[in-house]
C-alpha positions as CSV (number, residue, x, y, z in Angstrom):
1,X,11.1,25.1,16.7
2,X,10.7,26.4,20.2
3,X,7.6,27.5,22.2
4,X,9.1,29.2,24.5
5,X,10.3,32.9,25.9
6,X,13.6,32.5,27.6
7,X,13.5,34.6,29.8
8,X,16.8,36.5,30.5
9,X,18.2,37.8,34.4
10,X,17.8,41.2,33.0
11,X,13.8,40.9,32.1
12,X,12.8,39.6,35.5
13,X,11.3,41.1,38.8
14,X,9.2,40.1,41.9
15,X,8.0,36.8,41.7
16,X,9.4,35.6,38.6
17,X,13.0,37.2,39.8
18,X,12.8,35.4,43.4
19,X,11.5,31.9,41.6
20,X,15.1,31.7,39.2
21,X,16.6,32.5,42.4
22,X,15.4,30.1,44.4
23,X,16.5,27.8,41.6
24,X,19.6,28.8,40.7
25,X,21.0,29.2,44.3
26,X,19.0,26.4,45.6
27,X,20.2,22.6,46.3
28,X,20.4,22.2,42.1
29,X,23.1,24.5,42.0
30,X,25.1,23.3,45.1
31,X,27.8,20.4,44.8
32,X,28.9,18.9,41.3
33,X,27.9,20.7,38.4
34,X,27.0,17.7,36.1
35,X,24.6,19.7,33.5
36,X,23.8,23.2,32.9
37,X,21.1,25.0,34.5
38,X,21.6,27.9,33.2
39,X,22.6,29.3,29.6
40,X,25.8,31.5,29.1
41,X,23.6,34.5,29.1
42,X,21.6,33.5,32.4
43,X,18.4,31.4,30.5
44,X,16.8,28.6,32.4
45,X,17.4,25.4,30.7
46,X,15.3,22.0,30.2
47,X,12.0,22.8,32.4
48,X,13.0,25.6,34.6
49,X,12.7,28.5,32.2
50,X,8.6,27.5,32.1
51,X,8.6,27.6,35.5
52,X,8.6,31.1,35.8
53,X,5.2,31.5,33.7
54,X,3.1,31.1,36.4
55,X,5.9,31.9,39.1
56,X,3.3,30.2,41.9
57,X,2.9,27.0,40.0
58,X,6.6,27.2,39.3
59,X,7.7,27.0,42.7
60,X,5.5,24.4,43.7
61,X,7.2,22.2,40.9
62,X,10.2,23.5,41.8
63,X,10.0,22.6,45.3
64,X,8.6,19.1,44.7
65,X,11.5,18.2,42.2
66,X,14.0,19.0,44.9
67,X,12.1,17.2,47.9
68,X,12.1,14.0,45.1
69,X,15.7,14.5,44.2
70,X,17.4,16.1,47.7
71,X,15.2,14.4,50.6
72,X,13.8,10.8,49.1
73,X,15.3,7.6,50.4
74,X,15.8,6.2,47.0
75,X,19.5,5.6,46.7
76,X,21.4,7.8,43.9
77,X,20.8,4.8,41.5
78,X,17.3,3.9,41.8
79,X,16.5,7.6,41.7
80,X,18.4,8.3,38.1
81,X,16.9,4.8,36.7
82,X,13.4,6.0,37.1
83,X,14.3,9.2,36.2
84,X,16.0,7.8,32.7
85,X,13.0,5.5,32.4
86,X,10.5,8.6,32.0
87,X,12.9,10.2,29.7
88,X,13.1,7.3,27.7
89,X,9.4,6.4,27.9
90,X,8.6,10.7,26.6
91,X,11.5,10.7,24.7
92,X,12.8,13.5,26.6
93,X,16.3,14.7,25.7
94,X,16.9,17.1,28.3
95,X,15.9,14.8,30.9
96,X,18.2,11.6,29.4
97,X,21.2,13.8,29.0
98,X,20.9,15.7,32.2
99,X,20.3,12.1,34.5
100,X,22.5,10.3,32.5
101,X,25.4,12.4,34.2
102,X,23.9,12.1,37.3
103,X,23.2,8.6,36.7
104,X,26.7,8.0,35.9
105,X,28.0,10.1,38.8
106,X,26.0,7.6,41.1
107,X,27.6,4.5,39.7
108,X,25.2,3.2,36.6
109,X,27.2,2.1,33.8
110,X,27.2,3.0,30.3
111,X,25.5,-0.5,29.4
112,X,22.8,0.0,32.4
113,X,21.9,3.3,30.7
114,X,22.1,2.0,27.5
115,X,19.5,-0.7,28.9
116,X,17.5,1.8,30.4
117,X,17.0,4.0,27.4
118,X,16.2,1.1,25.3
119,X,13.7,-0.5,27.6
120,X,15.7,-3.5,27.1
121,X,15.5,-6.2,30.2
122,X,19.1,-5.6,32.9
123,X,20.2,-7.9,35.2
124,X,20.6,-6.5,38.1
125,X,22.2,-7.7,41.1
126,X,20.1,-5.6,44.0
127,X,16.3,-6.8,44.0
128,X,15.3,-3.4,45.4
129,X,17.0,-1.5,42.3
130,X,15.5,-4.4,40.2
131,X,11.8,-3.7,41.4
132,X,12.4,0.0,41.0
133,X,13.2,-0.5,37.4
134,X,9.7,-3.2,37.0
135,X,7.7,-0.3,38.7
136,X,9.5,2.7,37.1
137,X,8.4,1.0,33.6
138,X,5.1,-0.1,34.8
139,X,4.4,3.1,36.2
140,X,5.6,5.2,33.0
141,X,3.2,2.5,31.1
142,X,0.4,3.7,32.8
143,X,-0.7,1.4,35.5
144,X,0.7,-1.8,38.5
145,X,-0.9,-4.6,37.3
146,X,-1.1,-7.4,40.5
147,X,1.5,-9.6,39.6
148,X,4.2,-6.5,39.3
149,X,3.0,-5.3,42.5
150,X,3.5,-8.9,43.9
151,X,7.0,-8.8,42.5
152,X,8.1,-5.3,43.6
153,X,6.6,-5.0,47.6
154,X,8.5,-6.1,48.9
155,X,11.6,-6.1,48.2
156,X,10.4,-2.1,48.1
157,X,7.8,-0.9,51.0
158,X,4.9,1.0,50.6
159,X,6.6,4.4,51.3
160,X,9.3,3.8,48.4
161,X,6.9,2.9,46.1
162,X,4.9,6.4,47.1
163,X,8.4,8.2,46.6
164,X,8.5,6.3,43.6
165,X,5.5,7.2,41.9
166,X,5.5,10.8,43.1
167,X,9.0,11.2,41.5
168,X,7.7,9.5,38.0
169,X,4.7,12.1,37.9
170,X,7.1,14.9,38.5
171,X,9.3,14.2,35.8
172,X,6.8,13.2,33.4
173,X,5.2,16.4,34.0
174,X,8.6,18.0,33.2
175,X,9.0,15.8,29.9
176,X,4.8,16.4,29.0
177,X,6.1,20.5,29.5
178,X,9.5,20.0,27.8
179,X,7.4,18.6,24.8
180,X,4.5,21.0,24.6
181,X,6.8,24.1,24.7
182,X,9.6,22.2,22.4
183,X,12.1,22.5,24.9
């Protein structure tokens, strides 16, 4: 059962109207397509439609999900892993299937998602990918004990890790709204 309204082009004006806007002809929508933002009949999908509840708010997330996603220094596949480690930590469908295209599209594999997903342990080969994955978990957890710290920075420095962690809260935001409005 759903929670929310979806709000159609049609229904919207001033703030609301100039929020989907700035979403749907914003960096999201430019390059590959690799999951719909928008319905056939012009519905926000996953988070975005909320977004326009509080159109202020709404742009505020919007704008930090694509400063996390379009200007971070996390390479394409650091960024989907801790992206697909919230969804798997909340569950979040959206969020798995969306980054999992994405994620694929930046070079994971079907066994490193698999991995991912199942919070199973994955080898991998490039130690600042590996520590994003230790602190992406730990993080989703709820806290960096010492020793992961001591095992993640380095290889990572103290402005990935804040890229890091910003990018976890934002997405587990979206998952904790997803959830609440049965997205």
């Amino acid at each position: 059962m759903t929670r929310q309204h979806a709000f159609t082009p049609a229904e919207l004006g001033g703030d609301r109207l100039a929020l989907y806007r700035s979403i749907t002809e914003g960096p999201r929508a430019k390059g590959p397509r690799l999951f719909a933002l928008v319905s056939d009949d012009g519905v926000l999908q996953g988070p975005f439609n909320e977004f326009l509840l509080r159109p202020a708010l709404g742009d505020a997330l919007q704008r930090l999900g694509a400063a996390v996603r379009y200007e971070g220094a996390l390479s394409g596949r650091s960024r989907e892993m801790a992206i697909l480690v919230v969804a798997a930590h909340w569950d979040s469908a959206f969020e798995r299937t969306a980054h999992e295209a994405v994620g694929r599209a930046a070079g994971l594999t079907d066994a490193e998602l698999d991995a991912i997903a199942a919070g199973a342990p994955l080898d991998l080969g490039d130690p600042v990918e590996a520590a994003v994955l230790r602190l992406a978990r730990a993080l989703a957890a709820g806290d960096v004990d010492d020793a992961t710290w001591a095992a993640c920075v380095p290889p990572l420095d103290r402005e990935t890790v804040f890229e890091l962690t910003t990018l976890v809260g934002y997405y587990a935001t979206l998952a904790l709204q997803m959830r609440a409005f049965r997205v």
